[in-house]
C-alpha positions in Angstrom: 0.0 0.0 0.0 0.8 3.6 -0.4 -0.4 6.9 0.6 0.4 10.6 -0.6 2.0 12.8 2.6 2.5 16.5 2.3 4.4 18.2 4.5 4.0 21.9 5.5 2.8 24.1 8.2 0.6 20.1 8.9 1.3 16.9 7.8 -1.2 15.5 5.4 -1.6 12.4 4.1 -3.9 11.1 1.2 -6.2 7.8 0.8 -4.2 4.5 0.3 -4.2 2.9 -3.0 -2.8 -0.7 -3.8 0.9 0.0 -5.0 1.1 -3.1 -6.9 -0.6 -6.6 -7.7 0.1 -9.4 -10.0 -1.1 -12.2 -10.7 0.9 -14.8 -8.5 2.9 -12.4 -7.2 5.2 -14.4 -4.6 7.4 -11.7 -3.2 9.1 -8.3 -4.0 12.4 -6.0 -3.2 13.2 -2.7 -3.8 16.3 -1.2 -5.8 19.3 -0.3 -3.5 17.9 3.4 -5.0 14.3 2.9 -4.0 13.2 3.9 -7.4 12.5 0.2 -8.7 10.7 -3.3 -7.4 12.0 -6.5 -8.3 9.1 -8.6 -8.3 8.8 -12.4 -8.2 5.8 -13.9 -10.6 5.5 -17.0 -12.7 6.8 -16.4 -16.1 3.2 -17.3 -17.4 1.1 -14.9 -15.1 -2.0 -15.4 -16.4 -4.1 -17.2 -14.4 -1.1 -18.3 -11.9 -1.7 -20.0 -8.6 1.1 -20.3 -6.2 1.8 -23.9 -5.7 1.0 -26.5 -2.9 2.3 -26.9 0.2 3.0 -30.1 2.2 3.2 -30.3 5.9 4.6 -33.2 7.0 3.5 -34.3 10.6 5.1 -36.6 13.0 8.4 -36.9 10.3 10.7 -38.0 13.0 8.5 -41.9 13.7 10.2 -42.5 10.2 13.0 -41.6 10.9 13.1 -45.1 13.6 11.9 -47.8 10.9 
């Protein structure tokens, strides 16, 4: 998110708006400038869902067979 701030005699600051959003979007960093985001996306965007996750319980009972 992002929001407009003028400064002067008060401090005012604007409505927030989404600053970016992509499709699958899985992470982000800025330039060492500030000026630019690296963002992280499936090279096919359209449409992209981030993939499963598996959560493995009770991993160390196999670990004695």
């Amino acid at each position: 998110m992002a929001v407009p701030v003028v400064i002067g005699p008060d401090v005012t600051v604007g409505a927030p708006r989404e600053l970016f959003g992509a499709a699958g979007m899985t992470g982000y960093a800025p330039s060492s400038d500030g000026q630019r985001f690296l963002v992280n996306v499936p090279a096919d965007a359209t449409g992209a869902t981030a993939p499963p996750i598996t959560v493995v319980l009770n991993w160390g009972a196999g670990l004695k067979n």
